[in-house]
C-alpha positions in Angstrom: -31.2 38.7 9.5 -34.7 37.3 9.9 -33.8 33.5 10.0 -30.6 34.9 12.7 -33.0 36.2 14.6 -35.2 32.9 14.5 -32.2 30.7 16.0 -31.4 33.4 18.2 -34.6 33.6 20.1 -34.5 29.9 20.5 -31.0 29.9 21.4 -31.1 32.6 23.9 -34.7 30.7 25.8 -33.6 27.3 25.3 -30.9 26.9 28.3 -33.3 29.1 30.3 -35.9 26.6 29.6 -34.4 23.1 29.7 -31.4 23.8 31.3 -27.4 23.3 29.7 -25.9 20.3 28.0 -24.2 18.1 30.0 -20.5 18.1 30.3 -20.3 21.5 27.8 -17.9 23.9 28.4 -21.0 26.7 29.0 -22.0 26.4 32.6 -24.4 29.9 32.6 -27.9 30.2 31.6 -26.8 33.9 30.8 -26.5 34.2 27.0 -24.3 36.9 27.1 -21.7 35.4 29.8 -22.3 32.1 27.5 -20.7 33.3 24.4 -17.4 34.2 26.8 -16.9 30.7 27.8 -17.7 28.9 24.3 -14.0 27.8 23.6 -12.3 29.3 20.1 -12.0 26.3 18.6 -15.7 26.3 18.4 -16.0 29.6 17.1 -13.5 28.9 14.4 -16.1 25.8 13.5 -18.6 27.4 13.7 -17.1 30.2 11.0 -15.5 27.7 8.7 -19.4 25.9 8.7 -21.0 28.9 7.3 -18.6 30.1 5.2 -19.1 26.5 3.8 -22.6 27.3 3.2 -22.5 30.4 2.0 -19.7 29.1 -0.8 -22.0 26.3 -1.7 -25.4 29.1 -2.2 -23.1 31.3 -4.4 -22.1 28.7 -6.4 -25.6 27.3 -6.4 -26.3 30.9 -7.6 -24.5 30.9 -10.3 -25.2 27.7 -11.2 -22.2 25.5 -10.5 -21.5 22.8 -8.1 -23.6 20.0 -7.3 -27.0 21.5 -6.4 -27.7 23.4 -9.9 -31.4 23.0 -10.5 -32.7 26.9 -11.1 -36.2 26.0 -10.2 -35.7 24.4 -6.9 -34.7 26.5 -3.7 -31.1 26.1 -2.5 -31.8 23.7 0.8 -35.3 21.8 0.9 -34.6 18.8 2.6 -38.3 17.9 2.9 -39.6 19.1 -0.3 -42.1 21.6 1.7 -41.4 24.6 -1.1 -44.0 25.0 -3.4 -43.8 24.3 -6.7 -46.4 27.0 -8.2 -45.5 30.9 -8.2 -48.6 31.5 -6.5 -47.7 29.4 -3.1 -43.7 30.0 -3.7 -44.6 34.0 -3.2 -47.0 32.8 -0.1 -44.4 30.8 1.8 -41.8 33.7 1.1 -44.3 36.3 2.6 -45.0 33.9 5.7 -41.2 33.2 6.1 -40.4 37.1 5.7 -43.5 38.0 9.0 -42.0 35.2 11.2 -38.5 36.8 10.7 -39.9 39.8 11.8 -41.6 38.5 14.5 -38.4 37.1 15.4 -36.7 40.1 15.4 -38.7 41.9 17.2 -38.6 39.1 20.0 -34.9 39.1 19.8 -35.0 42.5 20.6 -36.7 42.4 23.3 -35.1 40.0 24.9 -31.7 41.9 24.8 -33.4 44.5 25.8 -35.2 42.7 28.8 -31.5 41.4 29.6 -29.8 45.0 30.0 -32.8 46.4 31.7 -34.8 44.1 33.7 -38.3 44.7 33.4 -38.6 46.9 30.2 -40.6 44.1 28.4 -43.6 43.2 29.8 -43.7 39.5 30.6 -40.4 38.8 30.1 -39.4 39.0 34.2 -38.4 35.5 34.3 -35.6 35.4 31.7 -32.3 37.2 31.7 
């Protein structure tokens, strides 16, 4: 939830921000009138990719498949996971206080969508 929360925050103030992709098939700021006009095919995608993943962490949880090593984390592309106990448990405590930060800032955003002006200092965004 805490990491969902992460890419939803900047997923929701990105477009609001610096603006829409060119030539996408969204054509709102709105996040919530954005997810309506994301075509299905994309949604499929998008569900197919993260089943993917989540196959490939099971599997990497019990050990088989390609990525087996026990005493590495399942996706460190830059190698930034400690390799002692004592900054493994650090980086897990700092990662689990940013996903509730995020949370909470997801939150209150949705809520500051439904009811303008609830959140202080979030008039700006919808």
């Amino acid at each position: 939830n805490g990491r969902a929360a992460m890419l939803g925050w900047v997923g929701w103030l990105w477009p609001q921000v610096f603006g829409l992709w060119k030539g996408g098939p969204v054509t709102t700021t709105d996040p919530i009138d954005a997810i309506m006009q994301v075509p299905t095919v994309a949604w499929a995608q998008f569900i197919v990719f993260c089943g993917a993943i989540e196959a490939n962490k099971y599997n990497w949880a019990k050990g088989e498949g390609p990525m087996t090593d026990p005493s590495k984390p399942f996706f460190d592309p830059l190698g930034l996971y400690p390799t002692d106990a004592a900054g493994q448990e650090k980086m897990q405590l700092r990662e689990l206080k940013n996903a509730r930060v995020a949370m909470i800032g997801f939150a209150g955003l949705f809520v500051n969508h439904f009811m303008p002006g609830a959140v202080p200092g979030l008039g700006g965004f919808h």
